[in-house]
KOLLODO-75872 format. One record per residue (C-alpha): residue number from 1; z negated, y negated, x negated. Coordinates in Angstrom, 1 decimal, always signed. Last residue first. Example, Ala and Ser with C-alpha at 12.3 -4.5 7.8 and 13.67 -1.06 7.14 Angstrom:
2
    i      zz      yy      xx
    2    -7.1    +1.1   -13.7
    1    -7.8    +4.5   -12.3
END
This chain:
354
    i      zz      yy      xx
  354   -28.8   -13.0    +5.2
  353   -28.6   -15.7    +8.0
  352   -30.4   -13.8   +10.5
  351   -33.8   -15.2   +10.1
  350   -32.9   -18.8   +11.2
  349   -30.8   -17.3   +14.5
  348   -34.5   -15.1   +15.1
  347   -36.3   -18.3   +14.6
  346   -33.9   -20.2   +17.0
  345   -34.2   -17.4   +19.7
  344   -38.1   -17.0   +19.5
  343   -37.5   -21.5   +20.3
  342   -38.4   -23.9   +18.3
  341   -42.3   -26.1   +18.9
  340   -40.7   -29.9   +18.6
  339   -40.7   -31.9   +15.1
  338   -38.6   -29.9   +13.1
  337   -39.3   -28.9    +9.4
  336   -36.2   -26.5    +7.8
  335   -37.1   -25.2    +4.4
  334   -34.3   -23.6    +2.9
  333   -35.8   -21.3    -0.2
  332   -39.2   -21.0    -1.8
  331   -39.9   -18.8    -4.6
  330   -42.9   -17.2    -5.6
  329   -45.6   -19.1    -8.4
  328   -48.1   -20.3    -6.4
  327   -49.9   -23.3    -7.4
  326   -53.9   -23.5    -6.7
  325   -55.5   -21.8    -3.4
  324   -59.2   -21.6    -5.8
  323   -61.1   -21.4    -2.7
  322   -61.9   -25.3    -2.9
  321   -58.6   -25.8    -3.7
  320   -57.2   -26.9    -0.6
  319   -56.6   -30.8    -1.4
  318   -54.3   -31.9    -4.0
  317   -53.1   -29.0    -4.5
  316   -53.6   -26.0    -1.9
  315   -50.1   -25.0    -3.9
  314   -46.6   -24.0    -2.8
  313   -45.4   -27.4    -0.6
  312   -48.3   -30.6    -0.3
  311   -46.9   -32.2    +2.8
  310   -48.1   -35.8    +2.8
  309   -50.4   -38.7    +4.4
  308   -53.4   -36.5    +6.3
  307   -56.0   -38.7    +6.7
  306   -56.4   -38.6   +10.4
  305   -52.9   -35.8   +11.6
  304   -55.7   -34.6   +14.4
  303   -53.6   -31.6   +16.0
  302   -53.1   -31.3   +19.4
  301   -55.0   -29.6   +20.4
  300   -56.9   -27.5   +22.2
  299   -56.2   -24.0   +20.9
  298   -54.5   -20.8   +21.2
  297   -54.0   -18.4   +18.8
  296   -51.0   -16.6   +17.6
  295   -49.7   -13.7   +14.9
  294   -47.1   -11.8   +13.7
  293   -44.2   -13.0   +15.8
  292   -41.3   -11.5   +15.1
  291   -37.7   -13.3   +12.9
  290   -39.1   -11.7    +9.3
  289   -42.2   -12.9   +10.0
  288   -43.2   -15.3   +13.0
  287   -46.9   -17.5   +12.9
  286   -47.8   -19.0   +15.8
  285   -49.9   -21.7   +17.3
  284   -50.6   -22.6   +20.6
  283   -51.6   -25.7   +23.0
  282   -50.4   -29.3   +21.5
  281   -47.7   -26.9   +20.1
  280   -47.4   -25.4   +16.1
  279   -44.9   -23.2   +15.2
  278   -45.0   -21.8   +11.4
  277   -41.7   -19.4   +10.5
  276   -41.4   -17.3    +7.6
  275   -38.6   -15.3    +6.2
  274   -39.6   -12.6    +3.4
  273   -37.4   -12.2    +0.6
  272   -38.4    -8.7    -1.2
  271   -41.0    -8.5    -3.9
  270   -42.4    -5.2    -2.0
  269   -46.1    -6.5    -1.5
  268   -47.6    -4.7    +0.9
  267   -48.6    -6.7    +4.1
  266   -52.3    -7.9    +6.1
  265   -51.9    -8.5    +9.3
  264   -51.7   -12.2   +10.5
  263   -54.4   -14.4   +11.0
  262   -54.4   -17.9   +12.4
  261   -57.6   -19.4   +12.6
  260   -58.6   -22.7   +14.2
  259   -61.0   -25.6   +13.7
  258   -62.7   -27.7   +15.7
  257   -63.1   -31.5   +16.5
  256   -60.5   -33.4   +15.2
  255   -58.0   -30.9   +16.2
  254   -57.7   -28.4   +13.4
  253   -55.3   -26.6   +12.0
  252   -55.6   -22.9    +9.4
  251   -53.4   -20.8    +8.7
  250   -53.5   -17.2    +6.9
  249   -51.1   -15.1    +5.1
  248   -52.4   -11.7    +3.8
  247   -51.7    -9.5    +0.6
  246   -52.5    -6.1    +0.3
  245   -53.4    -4.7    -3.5
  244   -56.4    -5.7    -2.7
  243   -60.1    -5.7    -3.3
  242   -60.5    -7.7    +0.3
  241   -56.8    -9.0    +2.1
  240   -56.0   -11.1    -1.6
  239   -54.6   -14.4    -0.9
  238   -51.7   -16.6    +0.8
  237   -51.5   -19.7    +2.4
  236   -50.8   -22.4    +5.5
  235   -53.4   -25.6    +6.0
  234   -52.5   -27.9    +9.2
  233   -54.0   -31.1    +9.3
  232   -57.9   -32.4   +10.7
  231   -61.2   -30.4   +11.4
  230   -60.9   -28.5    +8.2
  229   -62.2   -31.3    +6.2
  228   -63.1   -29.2    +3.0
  227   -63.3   -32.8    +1.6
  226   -63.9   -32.4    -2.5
  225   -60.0   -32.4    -3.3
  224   -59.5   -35.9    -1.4
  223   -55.6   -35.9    -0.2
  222   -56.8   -34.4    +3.8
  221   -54.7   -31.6    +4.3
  220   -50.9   -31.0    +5.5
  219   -50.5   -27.6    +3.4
  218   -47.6   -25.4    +2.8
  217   -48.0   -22.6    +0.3
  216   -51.2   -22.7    -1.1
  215   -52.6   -20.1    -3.6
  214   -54.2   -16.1    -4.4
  213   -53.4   -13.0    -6.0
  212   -52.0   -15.5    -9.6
  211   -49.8   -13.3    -9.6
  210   -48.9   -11.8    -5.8
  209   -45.2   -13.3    -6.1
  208   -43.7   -13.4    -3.0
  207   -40.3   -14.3    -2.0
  206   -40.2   -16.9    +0.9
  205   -38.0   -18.3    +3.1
  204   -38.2   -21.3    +5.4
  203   -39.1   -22.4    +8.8
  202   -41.5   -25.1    +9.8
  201   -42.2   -26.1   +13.5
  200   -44.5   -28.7   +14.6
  199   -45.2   -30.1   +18.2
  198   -48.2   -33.1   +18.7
  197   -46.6   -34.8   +15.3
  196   -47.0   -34.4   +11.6
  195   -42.9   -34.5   +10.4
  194   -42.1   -38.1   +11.0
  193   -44.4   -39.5    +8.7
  192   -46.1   -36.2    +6.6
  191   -44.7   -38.0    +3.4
  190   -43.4   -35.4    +1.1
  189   -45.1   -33.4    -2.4
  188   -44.4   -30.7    -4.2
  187   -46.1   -28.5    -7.1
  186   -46.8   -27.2   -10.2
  185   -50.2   -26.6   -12.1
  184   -48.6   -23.2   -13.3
  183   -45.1   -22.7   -12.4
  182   -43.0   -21.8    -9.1
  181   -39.6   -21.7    -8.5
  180   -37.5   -23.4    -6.1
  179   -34.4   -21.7    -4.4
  178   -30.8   -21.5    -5.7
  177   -27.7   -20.3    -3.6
  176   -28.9   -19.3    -0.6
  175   -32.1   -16.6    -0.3
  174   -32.3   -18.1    -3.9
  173   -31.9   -17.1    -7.5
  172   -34.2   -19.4    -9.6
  171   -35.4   -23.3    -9.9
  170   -37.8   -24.9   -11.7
  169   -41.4   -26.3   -11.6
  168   -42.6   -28.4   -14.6
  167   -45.6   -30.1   -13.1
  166   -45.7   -32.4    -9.9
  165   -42.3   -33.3    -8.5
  164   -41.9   -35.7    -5.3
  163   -39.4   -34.7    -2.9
  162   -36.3   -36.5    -2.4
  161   -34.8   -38.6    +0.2
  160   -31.3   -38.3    +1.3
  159   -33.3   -39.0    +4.9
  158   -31.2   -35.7    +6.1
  157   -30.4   -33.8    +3.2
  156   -33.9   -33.7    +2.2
  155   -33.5   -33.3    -1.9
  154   -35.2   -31.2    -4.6
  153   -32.4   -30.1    -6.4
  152   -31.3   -27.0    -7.7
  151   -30.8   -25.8    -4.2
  150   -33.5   -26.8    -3.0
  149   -32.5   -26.6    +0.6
  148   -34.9   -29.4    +2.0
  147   -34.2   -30.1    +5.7
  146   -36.4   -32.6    +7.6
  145   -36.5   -34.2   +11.0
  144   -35.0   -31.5   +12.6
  143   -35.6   -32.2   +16.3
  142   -31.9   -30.3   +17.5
  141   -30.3   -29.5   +14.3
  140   -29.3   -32.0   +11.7
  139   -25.9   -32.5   +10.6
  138   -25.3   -32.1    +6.4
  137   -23.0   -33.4    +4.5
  136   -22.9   -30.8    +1.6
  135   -24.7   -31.8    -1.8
  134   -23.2   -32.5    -5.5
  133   -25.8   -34.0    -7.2
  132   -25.9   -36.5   -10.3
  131   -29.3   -37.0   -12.0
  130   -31.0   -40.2   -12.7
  129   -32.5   -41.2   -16.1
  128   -32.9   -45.5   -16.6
  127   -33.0   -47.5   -19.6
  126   -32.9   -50.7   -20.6
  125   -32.2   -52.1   -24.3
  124   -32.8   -55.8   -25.5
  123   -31.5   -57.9   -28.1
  122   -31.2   -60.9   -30.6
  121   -28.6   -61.0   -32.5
  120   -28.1   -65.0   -32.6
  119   -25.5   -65.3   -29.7
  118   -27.3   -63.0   -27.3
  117   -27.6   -59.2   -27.2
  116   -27.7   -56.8   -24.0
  115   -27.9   -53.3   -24.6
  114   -28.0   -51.0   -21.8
  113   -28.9   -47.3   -21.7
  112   -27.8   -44.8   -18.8
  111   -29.1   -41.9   -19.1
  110   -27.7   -38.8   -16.8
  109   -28.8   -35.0   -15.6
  108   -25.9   -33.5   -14.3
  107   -22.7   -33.3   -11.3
  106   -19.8   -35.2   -12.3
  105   -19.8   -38.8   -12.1
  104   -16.8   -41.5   -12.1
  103   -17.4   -45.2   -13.0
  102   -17.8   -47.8   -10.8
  101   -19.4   -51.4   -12.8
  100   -21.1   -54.4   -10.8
   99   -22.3   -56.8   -13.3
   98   -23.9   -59.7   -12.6
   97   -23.6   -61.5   -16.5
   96   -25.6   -64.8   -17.5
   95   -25.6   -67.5   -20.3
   94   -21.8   -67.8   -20.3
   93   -21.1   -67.9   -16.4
   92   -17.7   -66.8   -16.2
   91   -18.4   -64.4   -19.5
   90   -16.3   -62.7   -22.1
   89   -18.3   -59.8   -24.5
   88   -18.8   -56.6   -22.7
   87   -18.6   -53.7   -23.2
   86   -18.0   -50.0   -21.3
   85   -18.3   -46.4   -21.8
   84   -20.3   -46.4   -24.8
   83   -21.3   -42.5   -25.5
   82   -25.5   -41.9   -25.6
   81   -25.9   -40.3   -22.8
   80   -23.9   -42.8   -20.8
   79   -23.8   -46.3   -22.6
   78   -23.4   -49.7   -21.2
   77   -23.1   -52.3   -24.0
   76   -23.7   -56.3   -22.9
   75   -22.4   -58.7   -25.7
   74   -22.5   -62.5   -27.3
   73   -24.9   -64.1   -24.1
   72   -25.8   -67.7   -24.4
   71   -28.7   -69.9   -24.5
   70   -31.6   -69.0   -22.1
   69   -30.1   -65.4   -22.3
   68   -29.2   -63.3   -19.0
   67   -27.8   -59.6   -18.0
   66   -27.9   -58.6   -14.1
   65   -27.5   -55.0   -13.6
   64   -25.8   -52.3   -10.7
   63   -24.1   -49.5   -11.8
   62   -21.2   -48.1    -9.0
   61   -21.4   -44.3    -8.8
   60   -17.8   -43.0    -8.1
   59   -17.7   -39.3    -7.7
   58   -16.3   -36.1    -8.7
   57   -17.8   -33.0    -7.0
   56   -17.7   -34.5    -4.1
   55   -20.4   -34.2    -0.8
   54   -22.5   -36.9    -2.6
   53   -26.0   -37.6    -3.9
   52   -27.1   -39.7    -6.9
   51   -30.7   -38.3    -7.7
   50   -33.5   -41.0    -7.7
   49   -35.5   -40.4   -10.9
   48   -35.3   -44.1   -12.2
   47   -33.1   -45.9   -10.0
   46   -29.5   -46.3   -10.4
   45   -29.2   -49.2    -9.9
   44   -30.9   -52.5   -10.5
   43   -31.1   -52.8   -14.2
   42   -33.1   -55.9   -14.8
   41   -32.2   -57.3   -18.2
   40   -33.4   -60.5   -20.2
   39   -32.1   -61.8   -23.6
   38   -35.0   -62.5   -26.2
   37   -36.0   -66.7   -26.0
   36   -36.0   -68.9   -29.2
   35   -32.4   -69.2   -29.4
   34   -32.8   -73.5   -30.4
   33   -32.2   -76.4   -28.8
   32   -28.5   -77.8   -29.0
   31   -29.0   -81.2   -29.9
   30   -28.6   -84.0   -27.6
   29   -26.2   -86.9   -28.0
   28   -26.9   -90.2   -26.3
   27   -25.1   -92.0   -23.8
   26   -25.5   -95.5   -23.0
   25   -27.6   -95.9   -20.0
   24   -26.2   -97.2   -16.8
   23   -27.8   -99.9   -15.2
   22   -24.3  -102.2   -15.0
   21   -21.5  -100.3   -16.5
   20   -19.8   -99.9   -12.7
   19   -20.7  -103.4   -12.2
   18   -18.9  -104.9   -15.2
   17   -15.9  -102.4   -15.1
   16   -15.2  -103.8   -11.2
   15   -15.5  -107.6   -12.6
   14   -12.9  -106.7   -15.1
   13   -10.6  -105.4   -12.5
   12   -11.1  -108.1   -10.3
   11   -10.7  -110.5   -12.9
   10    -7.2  -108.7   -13.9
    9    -5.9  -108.6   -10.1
    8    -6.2  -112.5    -9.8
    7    -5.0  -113.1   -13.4
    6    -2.0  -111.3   -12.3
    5    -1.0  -112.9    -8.9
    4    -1.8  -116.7   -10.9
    3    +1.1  -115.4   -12.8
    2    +3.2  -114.6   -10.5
    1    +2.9  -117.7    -8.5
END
C-alpha cells in the first residue's frame, strides 16, 4: 500500500515538472552591451543666480541632483568652489543616484560643480553659481507688496524673489547698511504684477549724483525703446532745470488717454541722502521730499498699466531714453512699494528713520 502511495505522489510530481517546462524557452545568455552612452546629470537645486536666503548666519542648504548612466555609475563628486565636500561611489539603484545632500552655508558667492562618471571613465560636469544671504524675516506693512533693501543683495524680502541685474552695478554705504550703486549701462528690473494697480505708493532713499546731469530713476513704461507712449505707466527722473547747476525731479503717468506732469522745484545738489516718496491715487498724484510734499496734480485716472510688464529701477532703460534718461549713477536705498496711496503720517514715519 505504501508503495503504490509513493508512485502515486512521484507521477504527480513529474507530471507537475512537465507542465511547468511546457512553452517555456530554454534560457539563453545575453551579453552585456556596451558603455556607449555619457552619464546624465540634472542638477535641480540650487538654481543658477537665485540667492539662498535665510535669517541665520549659518545654514543648511540641501543640494538637489539626479545622476544616471545607461550601464552603471562608478562615482558622483560634489565640489564647492572647487574643494570636494562629498563622493560618491555605492549605489541602491546602480545605474542611477537621487541625491538629496544638507550641507552648511555661510553667507558668499558659491559654485557648486558635479562630476558624475560611469564604469568606463566616461563623465560629465554640472555647474551652477548661487550666492548665500543672510536676510532678516521680514513682516510686511499694511499693502506692502514689495520691499527691496539692497543691502548687498538684490532681494524682495517679501516674495523672496530677486530683482533682475542688467550691467555691472554694485553696492556702497547706504541710508541702512548697504544701498545699490549705480554704473554705466546698469540697471534693474521687477515684474509690475502686484505692484501697478489703481493706488501706488513708492518710498525709498536717494543720494544724488548729478554726473551723467540727466537719467531714470523709477520707470513703469511701455518695454519698446522707440514708443514715447506717455499715455500709459508711470515714468519718475532726474535732469538738468535749464543750463544748470539745479537739478529737478519730474513724473510723468498717463491714463490711456492723456498724460500728466508732476513737477517739483528745482534743488541744489548737496550730495546728501534725500528721501523720496511717489503716491499715485485713481485721482492725485504726489511727490514728498524729505517727509513734505513737493509737488501734486490732479488727474483722471487711474492709470492705464497696457503694456507696461516691469519696474525698470535707476535708468529710463529699456524704454525712456528718448531724452537720453539712460543709467544713473546715485545710490538707492530701502525701497518700499505698496499698493494703496500711504498716508503724510507713514511718509513722515519712512523719513524719520535716520
Amino acid at each position: 500500500m505504501k508503495l503504490i502511495k509513493y508512485l502515486f505522489i512521484f507521477s504527480l510530481v513529474s507530471v507537475l515538472a512537465l507542465s511547468c517546462d511546457k512553452g517555456l524557452d530554454p534560457i539563453i545568455e545575453v551579453a552585456p552591451k556596451p558603455d556607449a552612452a555619457d552619464p546624465q546629470l540634472a542638477i535641480t537645486y540650487p538654481i543658477e543666480g537665485k540667492p539662498f536666503v535665510s535669517p541665520d548666519e549659518i545654514a543648511t542648504m540641501t543640494f538637489k541632483l539626479v545622476a544616471s548612466d545607461d550601464i552603471e555609475l562608478k562615482s558622483v563628486v560634489l565640489k564647492l568652489n572647487g574643494a570636494e565636500i562629498a563622493s560618491f561611489t555605492e549605489f541602491k539603484d546602480y545605474r542611477r543616484l537621487d541625491l538629496k545632500y544638507d550641507y552648511d552655508l555661510a553667507s558668499g558667492d558659491y559654485v557648486l560643480d558635479v562630476i558624475v562618471t560611469d564604469l568606463t571613465g566616461k563623465s560629465v560636469t554640472g555647474s551652477v553659481s548661487f550666492r548665500k544671504i543672510t536676510a532678516p524675516t521680514y513682516t510686511p506693512l499694511d499693502g506692502e507688496v514689495a520691499y527691496f533693501p539692497l543691502d548687498g543683495y538684490y532681494l524682495d524680502l517679501i516674495s523672496g524673489n530677486a530683482l533682475t541685474i542688467v550691467g555691472t552695478p554694485g553696492f556702497a554705504e547706504g541710508k541702512l547698511g548697504e544701498a545699490y550703486a549705480g554704473a554705466t549701462d546698469a540697471y534693474l528690473t521687477y515684474p509690475s504684477a502686484g505692484v501697478a494697480g489703481n493706488n501706488l505708493s513708492a518710498v525709498f532713499w536717494y543720494k544724488l549724483n548729478d554726473d551723467p546731469a540727466r537719467a531714470g530713476i523709477f520707470m513703469i513704461s511701455h518695454p519698446a525703446a522707440s514708443s514715447e507712449d506717455r499715455f500709459k505707466g508711470l515714468r519718475f527722473s532726474r535732469e538738468l532745470d535749464g543750463a544748470g547747476p539745479k537739478q529737478k525731479f519730474w513724473m510723468n503717468i498717463g491714463n490711456g488717454t492723456i498724460d500728466t506732469w508732476v513737477n517739483p522745484p528745482s534743488f541744489e545738489v548737496t550730495g546728501e541722502w534725500m528721501h523720496i516718496a511717489l503716491i499715485v491715487s485713481d485721482t492725485n498724484a504726489m511727490i514728498y521730499i524729505n517727509g513734505e510734499i513737493a509737488a501734486e496734480a490732479g488727474y483722471e485716472g487711474p492709470i492705464d498699466w497696457t503694456d507696461c510688464p516691469s519696474i525698470s529701477l535707476m535708468s529710463g532703460e529699456p524704454n525712456v531714453i528718448y531724452w537720453e534718461h539712460y543709467s544713473d549713477l546715485s545710490l538707492l536705498d530701502e525701497l518700499h512699494l505698496f499698493n494703496r496711496v500711504i498716508t503724510a503720517a507713514e511718509v513722515q514715519s519712512f523719513y524719520a528713520v535716520k
